[in-house]
N, C-alpha and C positions, 0 to 999 in steps of 0.2 A: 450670801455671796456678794449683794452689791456694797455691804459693809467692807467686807476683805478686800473688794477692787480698790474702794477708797482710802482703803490701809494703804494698798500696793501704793497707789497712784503717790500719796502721801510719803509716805517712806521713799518711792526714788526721785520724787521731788529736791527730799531735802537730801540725799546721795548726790546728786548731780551739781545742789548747789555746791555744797560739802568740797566736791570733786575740783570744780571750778574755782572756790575758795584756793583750797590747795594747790592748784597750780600755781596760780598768782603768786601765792606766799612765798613757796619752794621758791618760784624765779627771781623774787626780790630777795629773797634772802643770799641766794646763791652770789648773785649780783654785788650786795652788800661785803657780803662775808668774802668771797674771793676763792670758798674751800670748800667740802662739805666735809665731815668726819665721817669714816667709816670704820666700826668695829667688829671684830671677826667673833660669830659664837659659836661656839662648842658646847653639842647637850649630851647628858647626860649616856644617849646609847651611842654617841658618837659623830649623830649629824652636825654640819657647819653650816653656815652661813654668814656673809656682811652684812651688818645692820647701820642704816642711819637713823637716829632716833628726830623725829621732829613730832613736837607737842603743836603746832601753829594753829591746826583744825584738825578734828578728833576721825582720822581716816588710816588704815593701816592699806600698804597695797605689799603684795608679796607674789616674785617669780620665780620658777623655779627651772630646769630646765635636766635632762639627762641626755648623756649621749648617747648617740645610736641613730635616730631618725630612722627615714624611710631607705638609707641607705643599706639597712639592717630586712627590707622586706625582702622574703623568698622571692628566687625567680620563678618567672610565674605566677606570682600574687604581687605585682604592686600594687601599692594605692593599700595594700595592709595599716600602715602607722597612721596616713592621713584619715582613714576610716576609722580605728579605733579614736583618733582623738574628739572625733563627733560623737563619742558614746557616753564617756565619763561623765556627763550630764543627764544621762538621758537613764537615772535609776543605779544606787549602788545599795549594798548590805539588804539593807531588810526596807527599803524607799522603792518602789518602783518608777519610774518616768514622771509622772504626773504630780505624785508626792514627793518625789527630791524638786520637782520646779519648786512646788506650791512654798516650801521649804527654804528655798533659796531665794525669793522673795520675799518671804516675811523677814526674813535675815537682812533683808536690803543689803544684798552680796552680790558682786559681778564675777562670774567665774568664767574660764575659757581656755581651751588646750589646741596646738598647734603641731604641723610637724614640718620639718624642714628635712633637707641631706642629711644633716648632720647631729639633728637630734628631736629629742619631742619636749615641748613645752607646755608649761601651766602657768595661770594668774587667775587671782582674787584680788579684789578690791572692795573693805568691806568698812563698817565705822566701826568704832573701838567699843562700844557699846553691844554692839551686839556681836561681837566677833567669838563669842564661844559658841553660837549658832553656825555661824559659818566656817570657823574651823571644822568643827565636827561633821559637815556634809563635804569639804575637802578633804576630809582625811578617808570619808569613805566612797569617796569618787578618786583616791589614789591608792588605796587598796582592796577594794571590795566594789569594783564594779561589773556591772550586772550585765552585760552586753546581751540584755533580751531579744527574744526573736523579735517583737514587733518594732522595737527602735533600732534592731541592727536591718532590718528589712528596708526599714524604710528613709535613715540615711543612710546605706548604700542606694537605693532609689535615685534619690534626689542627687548624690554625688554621680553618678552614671547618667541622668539627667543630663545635668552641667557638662559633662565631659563630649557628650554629642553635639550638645549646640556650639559647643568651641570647634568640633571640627570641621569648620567648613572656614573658619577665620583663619584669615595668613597669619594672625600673628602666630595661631597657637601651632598654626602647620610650622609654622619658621621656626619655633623655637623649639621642638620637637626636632626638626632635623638638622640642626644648628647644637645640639646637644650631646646626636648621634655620630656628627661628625667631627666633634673634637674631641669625647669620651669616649664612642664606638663602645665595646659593651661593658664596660665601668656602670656600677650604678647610678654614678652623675647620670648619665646620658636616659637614664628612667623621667617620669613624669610622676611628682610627691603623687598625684592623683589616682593614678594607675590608668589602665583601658578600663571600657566595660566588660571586657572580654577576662582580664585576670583578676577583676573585681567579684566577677561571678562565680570564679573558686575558691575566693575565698569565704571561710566559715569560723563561726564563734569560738570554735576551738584553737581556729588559728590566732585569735584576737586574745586570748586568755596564756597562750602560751609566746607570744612576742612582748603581754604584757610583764609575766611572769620572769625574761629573759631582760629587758630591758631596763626596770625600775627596781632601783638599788642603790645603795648609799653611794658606793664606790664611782658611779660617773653622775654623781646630783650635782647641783649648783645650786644654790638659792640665797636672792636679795630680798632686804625687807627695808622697808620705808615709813614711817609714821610715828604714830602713839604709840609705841611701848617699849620697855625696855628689856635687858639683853635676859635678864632673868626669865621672865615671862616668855619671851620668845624659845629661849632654849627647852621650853616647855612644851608646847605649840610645836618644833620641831618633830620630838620625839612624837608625839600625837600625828603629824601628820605621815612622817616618813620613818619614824623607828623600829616599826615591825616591819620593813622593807627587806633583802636580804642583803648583805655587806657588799658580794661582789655582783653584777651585773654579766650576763652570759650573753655576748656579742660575737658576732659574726666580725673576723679581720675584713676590714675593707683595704684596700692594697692605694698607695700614692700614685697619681696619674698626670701624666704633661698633656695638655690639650694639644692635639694634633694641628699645628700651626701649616703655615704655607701648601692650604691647599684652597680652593673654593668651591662655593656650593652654589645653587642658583635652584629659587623655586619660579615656577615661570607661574603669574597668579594675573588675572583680568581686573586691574583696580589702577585709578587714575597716580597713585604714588607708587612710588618702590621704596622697601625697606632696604640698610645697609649697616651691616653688623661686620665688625673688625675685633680679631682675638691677637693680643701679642703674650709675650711670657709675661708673669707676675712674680711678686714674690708672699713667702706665706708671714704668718703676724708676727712672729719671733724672731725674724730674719733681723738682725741690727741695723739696716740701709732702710727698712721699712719707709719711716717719716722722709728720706730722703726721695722716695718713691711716691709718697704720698702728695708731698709736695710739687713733685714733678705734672705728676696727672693732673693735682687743683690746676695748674697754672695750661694745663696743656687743654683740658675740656671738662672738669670737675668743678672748674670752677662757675659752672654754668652762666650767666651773665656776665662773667670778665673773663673768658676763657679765650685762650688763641684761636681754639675751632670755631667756638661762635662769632667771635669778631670776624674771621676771615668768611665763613659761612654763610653765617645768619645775617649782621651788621654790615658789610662788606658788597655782597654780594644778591642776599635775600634770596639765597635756596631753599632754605628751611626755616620752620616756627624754632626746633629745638632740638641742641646738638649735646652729645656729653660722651665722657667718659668714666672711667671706674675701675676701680681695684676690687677684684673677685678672689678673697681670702677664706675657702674653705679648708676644711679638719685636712684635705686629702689631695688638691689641686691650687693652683694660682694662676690667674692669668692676670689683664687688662684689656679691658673689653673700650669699644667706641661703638654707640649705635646712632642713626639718624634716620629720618623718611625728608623724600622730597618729591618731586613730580617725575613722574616715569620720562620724561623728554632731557630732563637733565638730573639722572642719577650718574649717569658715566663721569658729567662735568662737576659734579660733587665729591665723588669717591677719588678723582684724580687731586682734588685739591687738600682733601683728608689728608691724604697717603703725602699730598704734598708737604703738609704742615707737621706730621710725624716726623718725614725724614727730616726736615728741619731743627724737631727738635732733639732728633738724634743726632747728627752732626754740628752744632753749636750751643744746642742748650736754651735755657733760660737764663736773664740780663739778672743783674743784681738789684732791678727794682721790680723785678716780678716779684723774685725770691723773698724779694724783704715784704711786697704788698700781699703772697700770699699765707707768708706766714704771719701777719696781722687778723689777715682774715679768718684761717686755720683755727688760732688760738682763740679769737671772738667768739667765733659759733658753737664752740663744742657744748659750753654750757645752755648754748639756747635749742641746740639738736637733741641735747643728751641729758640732761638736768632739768628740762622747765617743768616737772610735776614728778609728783611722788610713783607713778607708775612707770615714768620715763627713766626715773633715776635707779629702780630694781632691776629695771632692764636693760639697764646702762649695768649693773654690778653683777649680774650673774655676764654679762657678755664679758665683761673683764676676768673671770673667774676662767670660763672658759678657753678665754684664750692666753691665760695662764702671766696674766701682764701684773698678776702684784696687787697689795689692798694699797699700795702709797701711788700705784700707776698715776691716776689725777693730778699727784702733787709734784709729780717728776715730769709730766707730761709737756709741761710749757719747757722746764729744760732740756729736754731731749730735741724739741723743734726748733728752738733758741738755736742751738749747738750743730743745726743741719750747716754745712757749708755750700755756698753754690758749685764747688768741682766737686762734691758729692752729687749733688746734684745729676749735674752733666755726665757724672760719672755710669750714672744709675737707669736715666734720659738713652746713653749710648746703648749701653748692657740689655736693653728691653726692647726700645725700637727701634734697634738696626734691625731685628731679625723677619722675615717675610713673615708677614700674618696670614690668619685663617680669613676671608673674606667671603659674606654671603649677600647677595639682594636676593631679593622679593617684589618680584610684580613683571610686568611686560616685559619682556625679550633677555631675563634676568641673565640669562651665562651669557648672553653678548657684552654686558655690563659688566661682568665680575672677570671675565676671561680679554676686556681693552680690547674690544671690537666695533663698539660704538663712537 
């Protein structure tokens, strides 16, 4: 055993280095080069994938991702998807728990599965040397997993755990009813996690048939990054995802407008108040998109050169840290602002948010925001989105999904080049004129959200 440890120890020594090697590489290359290539494969039973080939240091990483998510959990059982995706490790085919670890370490393999709204995810990251070990325990943690009593026992355990000790936290109170009041019974308005209470009916039967229902060729995605090429990969495809079945058996989830111009107040005993703001959005394919994007960097996206923070944070010193965001899901859009500051001046916060909104909805942004934030925009993408090989699969299945094209990358500078600032303004009116959803959190909250303080 202490030989094995010392294998372990040894093997993700040099993974880690490997890993950190390749990041570097990937960013300077990215940097250098100006582009990355991506190529589309098609194997043999018909699965696809983008590939970008880099030989720099001998690491393959690969993501994958299908649609559906916990959006797809029965009512009554959430917290389904995000439970099974703690399982796929824990034992598939003829490995039980213990033996797919021990397995998956000798492999010097990172594996890990995720669930969001909108869909459940997978990643490996393994070296190119040993990657027919750890394909082969991917492939039977995506179709032949074991969802045994003692590891389904006991991450749900520890997921029902977590789930108590959050509830006494405002944040998780907030966001919970911050979810319910703009979704009301959409399954946005669920928690990926579930209760413990709909956690407890659910059973391995139900995990075996959401997974049966969900994993399928027809809503897969998958980006691959590293040492190999498209031949070899189309291979490794089929082996992982080809005896999947063609179509996917989804529950419709229906398109939803968050319920704007109402407010919410959780009244909670803590020296801050929260303050959360929902306007309309638009969703990823909408052509104004960048023009929207842009609008927000400059409005509170842009965190450190943002209007709200200068007026806020720099200006004034209400808060450490203000922002806003585009919330572009499969089914909803909005724009979201959140902040915390001191429960004595949250009224004098939220009056001066709402101030700066309408501002930018009746004038817009100057022509040298527009031009500094699109400097900035174009900058960062490759250091947000590119700077390692695991970063850049997850950059390519997210393009895949949101259906933006294998040249998106390379179209991408012209598309935000070509925003105009009366686009802009245009876009600035269209969103923030309309009354938002407003909520705080903390001492005398609806006096605060209802302009009585």
């Amino acid at each position: 055993m202490r030989n094995l440890a010392n294998f372990r120890l040894r093997t993700f020594s040099f993974l880690f280095a490997v890993v950190a090697l390749s990041s570097a590489a990937t960013l300077a290359t990215i940097r250098d080069a100006g582009a990355i290539t991506i190529q589309a494969v098609r194997s043999p039973a018909g699965v696809t994938a983008w590939l970008v080939e880099d030989y720099t240091v001998p690491i393959i990483s690969m993501r994958f991702a299908f649609d559906g998510g916990s959006a797809q959990d029965p009512a009554g059982k959430e917290g389904l998807s995000n439970l099974m995706t703690g399982l796929f490790d824990e034992g598939a085919g003829d490995l039980d728990a213990e033996t797919f670890q021990d397995r998956l370490d000798v492999a010097a393999a990172e594996m890990s599965f995720s669930a969001s709204g909108d869909s459940i995810s997978g990643s490996i990251r393994m070296l190119a040397d040993t990657r027919n070990e750890a394909i082969s325990l991917l492939a039977l943690a995506v179709n032949k997993p074991r969802f045994d009593e003692a590891p389904f026992q006991r991450i749900r355990a520890q997921i029902i755990s977590g789930i108590r000790a959050g509830e006494k936290r405002p944040e998780t109170i907030a966001g919970q009813k911050w979810a319910v009041a703009l979704y009301g019974d959409h399954p946005y308005a669920r928690d990926n996690e579930g209760t413990p209470e709909t956690l407890e009916k659910v059973t391995r039967d139900d995990l075996r048939a959401l997974h049966g229902r969900v994993f399928a060729h027809g809503n897969l995605h998958v980006g691959v990054v590293g040492a190999i090429n498209a031949g070899d990969l189309a291979k490794i495809l089929d082996q992982v995802f080809g005896d999947l079945p063609e179509k996917p058996q989804l529950t419709p989830v229906a398109d939803v407008e968050p319920a704007l111009g109402q407010t919410v107040s959780v009244d909670f005993p803590q020296p801050q108040t929260s303050l959360r703001l929902a306007y309309p959005g638009l969703y990823r394919d909408d052509p104004r998109f960048f023009s929207a994007y842009l609008m927000n960097h400059i409005l509170g996206g842009g965190s450190f050169s943002s209007r709200l923070y200068d007026e806020v944070r720099e200006k004034r010193g209400l808060v450490y840290g203000i922002g806003s965001y585009l919330a572009t899901w499969e089914h909803s859009a909005s724009l979201g602002i959140s902040t915390s500051t001191r429960s004595d001046r949250a009224a004098e916060t939220l009056h001066i948010v709402r101030a700066e909104v309408s501002k930018m909805a009746t004038v817009g942004p100057t022509e040298d925001e527009l031009a500094r934030a699109k400097k900035y925009v174009l900058g960062a993408y490759a250091i947000n989105n590119l700077d390692s090989s695991a970063a850049i699969a997850r950059t390519l299945v997210g393009l895949q999904q949101e259906k933006l094209g294998i040249d998106y990358i390379d179209r991408r500078e012209r598309l935000i080049a070509d925003v105009t600032l009366s686009q802009v303004r245009d876009i600035a009116r269209e969103l923030l004129s309309a009354e938002p959803a407003v909520m705080a959190v903390g001492p005398d909250a609806s006096s605060i959200v209802n302009g009585k303080m």
